[in-house]
PLY file of the C-alpha trace (Angstrom):
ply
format ascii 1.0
element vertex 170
property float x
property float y
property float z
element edge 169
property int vertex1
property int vertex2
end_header
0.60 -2.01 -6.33
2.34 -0.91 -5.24
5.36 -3.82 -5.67
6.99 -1.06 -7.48
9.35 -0.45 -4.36
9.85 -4.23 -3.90
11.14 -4.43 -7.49
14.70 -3.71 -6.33
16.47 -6.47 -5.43
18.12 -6.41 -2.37
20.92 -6.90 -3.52
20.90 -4.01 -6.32
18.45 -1.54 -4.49
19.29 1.69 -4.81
21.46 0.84 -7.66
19.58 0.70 -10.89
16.50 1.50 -10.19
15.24 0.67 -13.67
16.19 -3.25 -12.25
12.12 -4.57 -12.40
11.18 -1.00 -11.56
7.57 -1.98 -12.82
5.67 -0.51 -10.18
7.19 2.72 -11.08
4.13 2.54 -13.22
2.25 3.33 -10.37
4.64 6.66 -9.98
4.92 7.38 -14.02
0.96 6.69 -13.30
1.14 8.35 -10.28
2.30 11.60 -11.71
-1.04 12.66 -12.93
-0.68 12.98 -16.51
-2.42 9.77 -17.63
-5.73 10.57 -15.54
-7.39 11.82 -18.50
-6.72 8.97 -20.13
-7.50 6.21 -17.23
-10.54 8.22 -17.11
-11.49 8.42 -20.63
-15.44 7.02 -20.34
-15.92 7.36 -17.12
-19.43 9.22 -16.21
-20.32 11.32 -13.64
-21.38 10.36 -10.29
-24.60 8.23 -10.86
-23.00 6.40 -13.36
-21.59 3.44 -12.10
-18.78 1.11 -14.36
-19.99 -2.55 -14.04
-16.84 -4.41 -12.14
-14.74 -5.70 -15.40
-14.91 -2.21 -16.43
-13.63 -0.98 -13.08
-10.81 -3.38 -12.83
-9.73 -2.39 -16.34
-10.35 1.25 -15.74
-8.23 0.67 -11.97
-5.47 -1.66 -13.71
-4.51 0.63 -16.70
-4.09 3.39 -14.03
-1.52 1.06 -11.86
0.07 0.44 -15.19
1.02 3.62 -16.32
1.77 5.10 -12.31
4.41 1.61 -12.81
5.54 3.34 -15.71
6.18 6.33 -14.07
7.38 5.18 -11.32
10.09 2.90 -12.91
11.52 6.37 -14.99
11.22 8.29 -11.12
13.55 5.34 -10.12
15.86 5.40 -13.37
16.30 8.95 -12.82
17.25 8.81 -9.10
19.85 6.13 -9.87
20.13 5.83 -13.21
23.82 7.40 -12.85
24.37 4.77 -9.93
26.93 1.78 -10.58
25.09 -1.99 -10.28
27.22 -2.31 -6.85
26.98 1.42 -5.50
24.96 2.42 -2.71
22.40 5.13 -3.01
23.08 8.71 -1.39
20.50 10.06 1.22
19.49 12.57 -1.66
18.90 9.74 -4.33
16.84 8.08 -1.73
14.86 10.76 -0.54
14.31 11.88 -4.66
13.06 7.87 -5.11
11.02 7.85 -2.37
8.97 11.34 -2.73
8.39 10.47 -6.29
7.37 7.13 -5.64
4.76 8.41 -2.47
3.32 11.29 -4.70
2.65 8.89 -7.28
1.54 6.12 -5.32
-1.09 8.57 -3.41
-2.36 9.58 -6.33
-3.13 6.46 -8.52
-4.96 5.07 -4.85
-6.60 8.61 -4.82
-7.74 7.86 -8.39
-8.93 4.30 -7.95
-10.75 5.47 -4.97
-12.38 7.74 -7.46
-14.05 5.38 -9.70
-17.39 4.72 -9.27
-18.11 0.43 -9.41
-20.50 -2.25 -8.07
-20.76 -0.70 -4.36
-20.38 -4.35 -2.64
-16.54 -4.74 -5.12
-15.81 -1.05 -4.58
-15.61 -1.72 -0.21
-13.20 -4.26 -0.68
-10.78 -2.46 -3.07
-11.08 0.70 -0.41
-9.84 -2.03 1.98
-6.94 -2.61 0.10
-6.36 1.04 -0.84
-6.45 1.82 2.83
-3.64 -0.73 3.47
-1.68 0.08 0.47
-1.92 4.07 2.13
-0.29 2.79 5.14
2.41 0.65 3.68
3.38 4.16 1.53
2.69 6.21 4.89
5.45 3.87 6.36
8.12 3.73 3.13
7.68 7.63 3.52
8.71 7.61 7.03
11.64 5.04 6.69
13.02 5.49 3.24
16.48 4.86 4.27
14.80 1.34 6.52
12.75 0.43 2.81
16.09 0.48 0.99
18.00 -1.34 3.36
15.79 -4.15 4.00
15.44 -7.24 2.30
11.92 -7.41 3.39
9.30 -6.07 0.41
6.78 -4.13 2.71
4.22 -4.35 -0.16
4.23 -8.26 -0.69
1.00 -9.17 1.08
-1.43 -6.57 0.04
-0.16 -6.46 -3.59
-1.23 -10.55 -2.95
-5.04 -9.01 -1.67
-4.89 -6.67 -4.77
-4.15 -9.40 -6.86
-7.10 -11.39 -5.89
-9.10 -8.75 -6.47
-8.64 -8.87 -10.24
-6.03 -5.34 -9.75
-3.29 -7.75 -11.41
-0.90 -4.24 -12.72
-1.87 -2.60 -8.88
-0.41 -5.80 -6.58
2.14 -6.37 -9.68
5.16 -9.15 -8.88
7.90 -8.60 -9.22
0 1
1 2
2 3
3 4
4 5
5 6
6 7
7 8
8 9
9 10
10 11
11 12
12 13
13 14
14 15
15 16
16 17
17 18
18 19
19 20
20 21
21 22
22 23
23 24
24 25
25 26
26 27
27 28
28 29
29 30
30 31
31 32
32 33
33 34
34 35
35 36
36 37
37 38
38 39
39 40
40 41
41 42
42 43
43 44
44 45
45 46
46 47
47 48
48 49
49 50
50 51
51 52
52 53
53 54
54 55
55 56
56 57
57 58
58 59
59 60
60 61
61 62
62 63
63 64
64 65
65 66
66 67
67 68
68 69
69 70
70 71
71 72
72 73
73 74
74 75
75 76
76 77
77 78
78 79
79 80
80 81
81 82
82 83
83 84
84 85
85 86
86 87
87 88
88 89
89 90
90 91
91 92
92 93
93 94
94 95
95 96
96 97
97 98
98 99
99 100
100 101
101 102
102 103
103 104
104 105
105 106
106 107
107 108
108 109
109 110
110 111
111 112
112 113
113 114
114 115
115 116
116 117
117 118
118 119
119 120
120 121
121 122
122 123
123 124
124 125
125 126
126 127
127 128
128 129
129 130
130 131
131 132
132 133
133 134
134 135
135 136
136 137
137 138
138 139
139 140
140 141
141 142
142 143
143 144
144 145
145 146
146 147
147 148
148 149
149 150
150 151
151 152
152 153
153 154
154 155
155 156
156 157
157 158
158 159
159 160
160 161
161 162
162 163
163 164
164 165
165 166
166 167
167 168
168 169
C-alpha cells in the first residue's frame, strides 16, 4: 500500500510527484472523503463480508487513498522542475499528507468486518504497513533521499493477500 511513496523514482523524487504517484491513492483515499463510499454495504458489527467481498471492499479503499495521495504529491511538487530538489517545506507538506492518509485507509481496512481467520493476517500486514509510515514520518527527509523503497516487502505480503491496489507496484 502503501508503494505510493516508492513511486518516485530516485532519480525524480521530490520532483514530480505525479511521476507513478499511484499510491497517492492511498492519501486521495486516505483523506476521508471516499469512506462513505468504500463503505457503501457494509453492515453493522455482526455482519460479517465473506473474504472476496472484503478484499474488494479493502482494495477500492487503497485505490482511491492512491488517488489522493498521487494529487497530495502533485500539489507538493507539482511546481517542481523534473531535475529540482524538493524544499524541506515541500517535503514535510508530502509527507504529512501522505501519513494522514495512509493512517486512515489502514484505520479503515482495520474496520471491516471479514472471515476472522483472513481478517488476522491482513491486521498483520496493517500493523507493518503502520510502522513503515511511523518511520517515513520520522525520516521524511531519509525517505526522499534514499533509493531504497521502505514499503517494497510488505506491499509484496499485501499483495499475496489478494490487497493488489494496497501493496500496489510501482
Amino acid at each position: 500500500m502503501l508503494s505510493m511513496m516508492r513511486c518516485i523514482s530516485p532519480a525524480r523524487r521530490g520532483a514530480t510527484a505525479a511521476v507513478g504517484i499511484r499510491h497517492i491513492a492511498v492519501v486521495a483515499l486516505l483523506t476521508l472523503g471516499l469512506v462513505g463510499v468504500a463503505f457503501g454495504g457494509v453492515g453493522v458489527a455482526g455482519d460479517n463480508l465473506t473474504k472476496k467481498e472484503y478484499l474488494k471492499q479493502a482494495n477500492a479503499l487503497c485505490a482511491d487513498t492512491n488517488q489522493q495521495i498521487a494529487a497530495g504529491f502533485e500539489q507538493a511538487f507539482g511546481s517542481s522542475g523534473p531535475d529540482s530538489q524538493p524544499t524541506p517545506e515541500q517535503v514535510d507538506a508530502a509527507v504529512t499528507n501522505l501519513v494522514s492518509l495512509s493512517r486512515q485507509v489502514l484505520d479503515d481496512i482495520e474496520a471491516l468486518q471479514g472471515p476472522s481467520s483472513f481478517e488476522k493476517k491482513v491486521h498483520k500486514v496493517i500493523d507493518k504497513l503502520r510502522g513503515v509510515v511511523d518511520d517515513v514520518e520520522a525520516d521524511p527527509q531519509g525517505f526522499f533521499e534514499s533509493d531504497a523503497d521502505p514499503f517494497a516487502k510488505v506491499d509484496k505480503q499485501a499483495r499475496k493477500l489478494g490487497l493488489k491496489q494496497c501493496g500496489e507496484e510501482s
